[in-house]
N, C-alpha and C positions, 0 to 999 in steps of 0.2 A: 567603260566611262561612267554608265551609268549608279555603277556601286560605288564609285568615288564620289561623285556629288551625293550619293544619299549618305554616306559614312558623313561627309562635309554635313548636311545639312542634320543630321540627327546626334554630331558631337556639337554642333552650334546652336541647337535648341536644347541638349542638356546643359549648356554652360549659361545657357538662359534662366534657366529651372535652377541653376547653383549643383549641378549633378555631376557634373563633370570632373577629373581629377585634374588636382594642381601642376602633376606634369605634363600633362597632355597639353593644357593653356598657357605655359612657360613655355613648352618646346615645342611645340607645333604652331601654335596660334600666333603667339610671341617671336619667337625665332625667324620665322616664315613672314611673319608683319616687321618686322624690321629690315634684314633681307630684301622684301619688295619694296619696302620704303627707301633703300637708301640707294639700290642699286637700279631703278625703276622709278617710281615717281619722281625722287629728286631729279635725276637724269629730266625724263621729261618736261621737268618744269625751267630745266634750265636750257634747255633745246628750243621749245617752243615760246616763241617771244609774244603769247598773243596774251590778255590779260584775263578775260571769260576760262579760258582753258585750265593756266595756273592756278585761278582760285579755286574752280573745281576740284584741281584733281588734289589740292591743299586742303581743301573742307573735306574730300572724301577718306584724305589720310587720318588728318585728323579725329576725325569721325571715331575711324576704326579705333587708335588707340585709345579714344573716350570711351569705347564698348569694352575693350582690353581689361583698360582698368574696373571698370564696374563687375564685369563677369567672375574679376581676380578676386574683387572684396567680395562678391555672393557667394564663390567657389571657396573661398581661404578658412579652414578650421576655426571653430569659433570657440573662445575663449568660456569658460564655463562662471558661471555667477558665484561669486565667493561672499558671504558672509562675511563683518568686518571682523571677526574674531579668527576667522580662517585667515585672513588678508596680514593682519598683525601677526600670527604664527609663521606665515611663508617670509614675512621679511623679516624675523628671529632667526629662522632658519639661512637664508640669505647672509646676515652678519655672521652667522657664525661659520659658514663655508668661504667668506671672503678671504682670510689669509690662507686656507689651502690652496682657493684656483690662482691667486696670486702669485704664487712660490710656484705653483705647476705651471703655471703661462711660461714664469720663469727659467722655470728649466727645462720648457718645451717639450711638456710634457703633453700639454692642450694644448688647443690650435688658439691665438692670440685674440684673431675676430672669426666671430661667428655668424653668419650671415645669415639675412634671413632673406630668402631667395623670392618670397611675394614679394616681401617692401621692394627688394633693388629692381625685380621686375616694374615694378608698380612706377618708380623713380627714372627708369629708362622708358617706361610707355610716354610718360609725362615732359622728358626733356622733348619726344619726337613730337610730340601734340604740339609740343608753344614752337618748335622748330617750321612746322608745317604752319600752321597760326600765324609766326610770322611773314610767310609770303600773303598770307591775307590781310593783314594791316598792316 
């Protein structure tokens, strides 16, 4: 038991430090915090009809997914600094691949959307924050 809370506690201080990997914090942390949120604290908040308790365990939820989201942007690969002369070449480059991925979406040849799996994480921590949020106001 005890190697479990220390693995818990030294993957939740590298995600603090921004050290930790992006799937680790998608699929454990994420996963697992939604999971407990919907099939656990909702539950409880809709069980127990006392008003003290509900906001609690609402600010606690929320909380978490506020920590979610912050660990996700310190943890998320960071874009590298481009010169505007670099910036102008990548969106030449950009026009002129547009009618090939176009024709290849088309014929299925690429996948249509392309997801980028921090933001939708990012998007779902945030719908469960204002979800939780609102049993508090």
């Amino acid at each position: 038991m005890s190697e479990i809370l220390n693995k818990i506690e030294s993957s939740f201080k590298a995600s603090l430090r921004g050290e930790e990997s992006i799937n680790t914090l998608i699929y454990r942390w994420g996963l697992i915090g939604w999971i407990v949120a919907y099939f656990i604290a909702n539950k409880l908040i809709r069980m127990i009809d006392f008003r003290f308790t509900d906001v609690l365990i609402s600010i606690v939820a929320a909380g978490y997914f506020i920590w979610h989201i912050y660990v996700l942007r310190k943890c998320s690969p960071k874009k590298p600094k481009l010169s505007k002369e670099e910036k102008l070449k990548l969106r030449e480059d950009a026009r002129k691949d547009f009618n090939k991925k176009v024709v290849r979406k088309l014929l299925l040849q690429e996948s249509i959307k392309k997801w980028n799996p921090i933001f939708v994480t990012m998007v779902i921590d945030a719908f469960c924050m204002a979800h939780f949020l609102g049993y508090v106001f």
